[in-house]
FIBA-469749 format. One record per residue: z, x, y of N, C-alpha, C in turn; residue number from 1; chain; residue in three letters. Coordinates in pm, 1 decimal, m for minus. Atoms other than C-alpha are relative to their C-alpha. Layout:
<rs>
n.pz, n.px, n.py, ca.pz, ca.px, ca.py, c.pz, c.px, c.py, num, cadena, residuo
Z, X, Y, Z, X, Y, Z, X, Y, NUM, A, ALA
...
</rs>
This chain:
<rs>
n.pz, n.px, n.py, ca.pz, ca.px, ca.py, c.pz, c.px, c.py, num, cadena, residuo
m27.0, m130.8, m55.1, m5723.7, 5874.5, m9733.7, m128.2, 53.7, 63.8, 1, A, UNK
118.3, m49.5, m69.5, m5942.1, 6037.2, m9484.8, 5.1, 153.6, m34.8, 2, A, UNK
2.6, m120.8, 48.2, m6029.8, 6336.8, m9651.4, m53.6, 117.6, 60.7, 3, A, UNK
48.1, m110.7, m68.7, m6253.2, 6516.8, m9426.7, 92.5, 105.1, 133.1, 4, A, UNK
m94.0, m89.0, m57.1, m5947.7, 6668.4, m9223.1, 80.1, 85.2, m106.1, 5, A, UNK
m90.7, m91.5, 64.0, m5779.3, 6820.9, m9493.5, m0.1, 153.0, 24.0, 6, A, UNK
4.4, m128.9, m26.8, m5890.1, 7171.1, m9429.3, m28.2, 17.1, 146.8, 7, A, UNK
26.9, m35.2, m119.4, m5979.0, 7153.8, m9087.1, 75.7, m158.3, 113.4, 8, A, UNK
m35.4, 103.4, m105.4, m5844.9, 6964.4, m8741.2, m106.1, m13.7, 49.6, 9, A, UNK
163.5, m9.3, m46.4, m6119.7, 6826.3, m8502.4, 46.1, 60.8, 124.5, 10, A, UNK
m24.4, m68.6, m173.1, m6097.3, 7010.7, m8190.9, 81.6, m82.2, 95.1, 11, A, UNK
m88.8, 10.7, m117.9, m5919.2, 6793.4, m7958.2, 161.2, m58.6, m54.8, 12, A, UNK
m148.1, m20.9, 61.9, m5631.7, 6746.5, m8200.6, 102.2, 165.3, m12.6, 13, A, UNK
m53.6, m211.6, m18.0, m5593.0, 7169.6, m8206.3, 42.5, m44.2, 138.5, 14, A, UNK
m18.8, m7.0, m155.3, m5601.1, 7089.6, m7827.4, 167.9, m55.9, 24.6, 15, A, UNK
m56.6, 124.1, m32.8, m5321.7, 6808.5, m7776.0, 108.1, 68.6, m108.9, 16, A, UNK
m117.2, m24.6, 20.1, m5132.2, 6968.6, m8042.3, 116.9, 133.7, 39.7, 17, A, UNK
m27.8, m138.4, m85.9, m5094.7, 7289.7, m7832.8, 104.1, m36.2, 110.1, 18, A, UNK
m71.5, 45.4, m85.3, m4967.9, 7079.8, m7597.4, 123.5, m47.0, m13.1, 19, A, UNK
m137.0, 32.3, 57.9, m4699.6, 6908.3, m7784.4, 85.3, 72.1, m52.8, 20, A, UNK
m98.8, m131.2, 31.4, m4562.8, 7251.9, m7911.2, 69.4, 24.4, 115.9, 21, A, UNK
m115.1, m62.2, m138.4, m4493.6, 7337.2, m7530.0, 94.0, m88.8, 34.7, 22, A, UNK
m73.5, 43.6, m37.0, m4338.6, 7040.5, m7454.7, 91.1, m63.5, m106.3, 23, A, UNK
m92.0, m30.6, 141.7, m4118.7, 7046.5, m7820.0, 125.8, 103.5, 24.5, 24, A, UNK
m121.9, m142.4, m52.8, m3874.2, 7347.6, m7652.4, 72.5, m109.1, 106.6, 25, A, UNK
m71.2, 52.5, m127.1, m3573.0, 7166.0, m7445.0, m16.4, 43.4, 91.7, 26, A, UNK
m7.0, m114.6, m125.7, m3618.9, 7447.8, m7178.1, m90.9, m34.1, 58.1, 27, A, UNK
143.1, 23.0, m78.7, m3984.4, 7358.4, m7120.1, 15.6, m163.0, 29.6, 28, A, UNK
10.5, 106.8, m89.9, m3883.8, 6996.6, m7077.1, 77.9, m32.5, 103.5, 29, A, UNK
m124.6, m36.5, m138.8, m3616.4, 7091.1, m6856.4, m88.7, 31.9, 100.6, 30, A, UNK
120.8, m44.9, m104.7, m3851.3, 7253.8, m6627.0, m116.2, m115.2, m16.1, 31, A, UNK
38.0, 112.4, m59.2, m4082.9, 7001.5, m6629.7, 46.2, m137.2, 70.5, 32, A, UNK
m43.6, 101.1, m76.9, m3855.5, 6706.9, m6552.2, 54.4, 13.9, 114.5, 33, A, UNK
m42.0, m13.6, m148.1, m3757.3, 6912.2, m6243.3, m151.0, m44.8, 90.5, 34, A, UNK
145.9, m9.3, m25.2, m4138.9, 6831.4, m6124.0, 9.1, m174.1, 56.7, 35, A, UNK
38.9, 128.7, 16.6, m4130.0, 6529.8, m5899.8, m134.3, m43.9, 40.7, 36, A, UNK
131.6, 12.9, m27.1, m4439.8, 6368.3, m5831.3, m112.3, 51.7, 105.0, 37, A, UNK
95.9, m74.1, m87.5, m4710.7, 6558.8, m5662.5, 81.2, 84.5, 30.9, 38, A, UNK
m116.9, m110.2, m38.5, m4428.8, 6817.2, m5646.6, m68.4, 135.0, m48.9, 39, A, UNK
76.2, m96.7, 97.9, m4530.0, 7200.7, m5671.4, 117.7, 89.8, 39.7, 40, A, UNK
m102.6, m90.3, 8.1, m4251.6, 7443.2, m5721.6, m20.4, 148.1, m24.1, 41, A, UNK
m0.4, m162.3, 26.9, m4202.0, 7830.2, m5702.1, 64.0, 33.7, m140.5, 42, A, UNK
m63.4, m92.0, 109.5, m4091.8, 8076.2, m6001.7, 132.2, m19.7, 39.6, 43, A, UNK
m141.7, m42.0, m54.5, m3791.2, 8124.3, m5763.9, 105.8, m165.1, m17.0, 44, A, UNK
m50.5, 121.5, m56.7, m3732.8, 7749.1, m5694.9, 55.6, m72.7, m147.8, 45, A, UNK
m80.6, 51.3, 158.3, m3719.7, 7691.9, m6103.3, 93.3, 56.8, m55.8, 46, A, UNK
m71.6, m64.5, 75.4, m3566.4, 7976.5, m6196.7, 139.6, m46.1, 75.5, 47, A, UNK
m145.6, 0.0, m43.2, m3235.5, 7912.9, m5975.9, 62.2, m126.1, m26.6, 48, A, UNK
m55.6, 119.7, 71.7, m3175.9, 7573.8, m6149.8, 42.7, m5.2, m136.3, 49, A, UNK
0.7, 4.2, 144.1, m3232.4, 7682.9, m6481.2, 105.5, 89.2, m53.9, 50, A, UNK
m80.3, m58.6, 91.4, m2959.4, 7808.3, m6719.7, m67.4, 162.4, m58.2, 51, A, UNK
59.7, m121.7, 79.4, m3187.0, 8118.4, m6808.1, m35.1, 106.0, 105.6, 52, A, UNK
50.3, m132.5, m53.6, m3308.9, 8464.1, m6686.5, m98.7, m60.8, 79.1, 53, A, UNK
85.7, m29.6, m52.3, m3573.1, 8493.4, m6477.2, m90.5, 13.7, m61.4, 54, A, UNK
132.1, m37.9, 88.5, m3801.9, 8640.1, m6734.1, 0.6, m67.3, m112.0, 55, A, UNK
48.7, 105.1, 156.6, m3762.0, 8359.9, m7000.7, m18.4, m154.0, 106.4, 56, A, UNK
39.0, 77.2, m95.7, m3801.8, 8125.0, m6675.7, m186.4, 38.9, m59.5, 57, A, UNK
183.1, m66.9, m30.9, m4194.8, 8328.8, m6630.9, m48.2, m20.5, m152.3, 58, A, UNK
91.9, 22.6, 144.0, m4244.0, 8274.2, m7031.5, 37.6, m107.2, m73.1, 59, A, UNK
18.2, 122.5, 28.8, m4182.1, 7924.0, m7058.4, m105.5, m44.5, 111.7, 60, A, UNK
95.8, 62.5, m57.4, m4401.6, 7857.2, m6756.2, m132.2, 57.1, m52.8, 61, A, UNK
157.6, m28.4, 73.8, m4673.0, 8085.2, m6931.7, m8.8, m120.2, m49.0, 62, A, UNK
60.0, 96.5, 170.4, m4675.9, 7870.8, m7258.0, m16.2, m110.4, 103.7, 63, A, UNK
59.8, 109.9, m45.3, m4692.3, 7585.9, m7015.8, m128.0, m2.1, 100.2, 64, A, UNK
107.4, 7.0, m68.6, m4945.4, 7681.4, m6798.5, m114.2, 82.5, m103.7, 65, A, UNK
112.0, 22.3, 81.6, m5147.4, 7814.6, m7110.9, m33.5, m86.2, m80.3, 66, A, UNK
69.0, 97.4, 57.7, m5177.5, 7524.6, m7268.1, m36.3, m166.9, 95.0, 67, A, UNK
42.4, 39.6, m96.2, m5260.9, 7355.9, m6965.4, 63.6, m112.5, 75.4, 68, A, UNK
m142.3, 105.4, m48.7, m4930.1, 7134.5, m6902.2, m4.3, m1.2, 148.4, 69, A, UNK
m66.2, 15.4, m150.4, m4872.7, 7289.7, m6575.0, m150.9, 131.8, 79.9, 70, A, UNK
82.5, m75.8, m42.4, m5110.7, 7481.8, m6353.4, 77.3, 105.2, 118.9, 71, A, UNK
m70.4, m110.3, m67.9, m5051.7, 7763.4, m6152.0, m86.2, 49.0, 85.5, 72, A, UNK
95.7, m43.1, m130.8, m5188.5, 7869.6, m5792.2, 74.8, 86.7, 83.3, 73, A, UNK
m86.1, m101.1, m12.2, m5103.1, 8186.2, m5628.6, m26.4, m30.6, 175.0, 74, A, UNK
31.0, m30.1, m127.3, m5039.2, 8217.7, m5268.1, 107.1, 69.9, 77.6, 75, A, UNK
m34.7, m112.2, 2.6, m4970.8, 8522.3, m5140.8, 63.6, 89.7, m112.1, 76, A, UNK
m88.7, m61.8, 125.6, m4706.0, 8710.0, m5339.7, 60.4, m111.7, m120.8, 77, A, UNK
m75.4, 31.6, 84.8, m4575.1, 8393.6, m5457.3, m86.0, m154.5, m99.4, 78, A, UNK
78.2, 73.0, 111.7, m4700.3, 8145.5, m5765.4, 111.9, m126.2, m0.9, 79, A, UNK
m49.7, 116.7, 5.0, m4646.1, 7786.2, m5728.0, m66.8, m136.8, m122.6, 80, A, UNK
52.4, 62.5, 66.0, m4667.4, 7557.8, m6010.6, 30.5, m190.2, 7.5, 81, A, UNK
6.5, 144.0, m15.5, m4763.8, 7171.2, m6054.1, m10.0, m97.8, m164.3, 82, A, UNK
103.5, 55.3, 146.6, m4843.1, 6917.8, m6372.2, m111.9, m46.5, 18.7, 83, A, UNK
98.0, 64.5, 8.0, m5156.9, 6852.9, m6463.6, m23.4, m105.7, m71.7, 84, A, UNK
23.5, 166.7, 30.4, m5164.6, 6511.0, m6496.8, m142.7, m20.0, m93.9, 85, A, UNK
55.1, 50.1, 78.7, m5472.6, 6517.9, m6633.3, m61.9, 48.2, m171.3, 86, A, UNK
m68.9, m5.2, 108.7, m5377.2, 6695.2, m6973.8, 64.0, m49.5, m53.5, 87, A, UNK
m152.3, 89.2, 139.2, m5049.7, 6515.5, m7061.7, m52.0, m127.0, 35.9, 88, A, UNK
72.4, 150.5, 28.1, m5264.3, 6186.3, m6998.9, m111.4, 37.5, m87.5, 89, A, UNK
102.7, m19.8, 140.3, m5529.7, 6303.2, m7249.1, 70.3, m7.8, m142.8, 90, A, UNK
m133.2, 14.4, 142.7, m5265.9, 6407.2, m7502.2, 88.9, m128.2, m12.9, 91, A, UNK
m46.2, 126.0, 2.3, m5089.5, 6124.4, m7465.3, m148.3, m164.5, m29.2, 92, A, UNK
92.5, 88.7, 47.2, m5413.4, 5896.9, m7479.9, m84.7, 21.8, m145.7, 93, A, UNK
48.0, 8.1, 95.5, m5547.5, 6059.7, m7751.6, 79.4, m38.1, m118.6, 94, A, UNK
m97.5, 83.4, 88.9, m5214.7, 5947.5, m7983.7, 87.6, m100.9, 2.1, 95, A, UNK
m31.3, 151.1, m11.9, m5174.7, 5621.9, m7820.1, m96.9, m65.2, m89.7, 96, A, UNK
96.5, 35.1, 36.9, m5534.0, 5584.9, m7955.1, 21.9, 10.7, m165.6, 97, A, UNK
m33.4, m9.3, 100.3, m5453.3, 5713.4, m8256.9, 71.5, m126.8, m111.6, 98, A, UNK
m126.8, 54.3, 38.0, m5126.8, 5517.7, m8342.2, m72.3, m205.6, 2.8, 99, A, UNK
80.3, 175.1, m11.9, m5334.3, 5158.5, m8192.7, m125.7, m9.0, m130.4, 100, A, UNK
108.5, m9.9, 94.0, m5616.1, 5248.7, m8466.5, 83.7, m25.3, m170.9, 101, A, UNK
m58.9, 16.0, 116.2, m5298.3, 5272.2, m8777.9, 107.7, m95.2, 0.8, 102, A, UNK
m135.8, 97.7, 7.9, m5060.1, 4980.3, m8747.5, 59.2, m4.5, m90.0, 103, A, UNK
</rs>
C-alpha cells in the first residue's frame, strides 16, 4: 500500500480528476461529441441541438470550460467554443500511465 496519498492527492491527480467529473454528466458528453475535429461551435449552435434550456446549455459549457475540457474565445457578442486537446490528452495520459504501472 502506498501510504503517502492517504490524506492528500498529488496535484495533477486533483487536476485530471476535475476533469473526469465534467465529462461524468451525459449532457456534457453530449455536447462534446457534437465537437468535430478542429470544430468550434457557438452557445447558439449547441444550444439548438441539445434537449435543454439555454441556461443549463451556458452551465455545462462553464464546468467544461473551467476545468479546461473546452476553451472559450469571444468574438464580438458571440462565444465560440473548441476542445482542448491538450487537457483530455494529459488526463487521459496520466491514467493510461497509471493503469500500465498496476497490471
Amino acid at each position: 500500500m502506498n501510504e503517502q496519498y492517504i490524506t492528500k492527492l498529488p496535484a495533477e491527480w486533483v487536476r485530471i480528476s476535475r476533469v473526469y467529473m465534467a465529462l461524468g454528466d451525459a449532457h456534457r458528453q453530449h455536447i462534446m461529441l457534437l465537437f468535430e475535429p478542429a470544430e468550434r461551435l457557438s452557445i447558439s449552435q449547441i444550444a439548438e441541438v441539445m434537449p435543454l434550456s439555454r441556461t443549463a446549455v451556458v452551465h455545462h459549457l462553464r464546468i467544461l470550460r473551467d476545468t479546461g475540457v473546452l476553451v472559450a474565445e469571444r468574438e464580438g457578442k458571440s462565444s465560440y467554443y473548441r476542445v482542448n486537446r491538450t487537457v483530455l490528452t494529459s488526463a487521459l495520459q496520466l491514467l493510461l500511465g497509471y493503469v500500465e504501472q498496476h497490471p
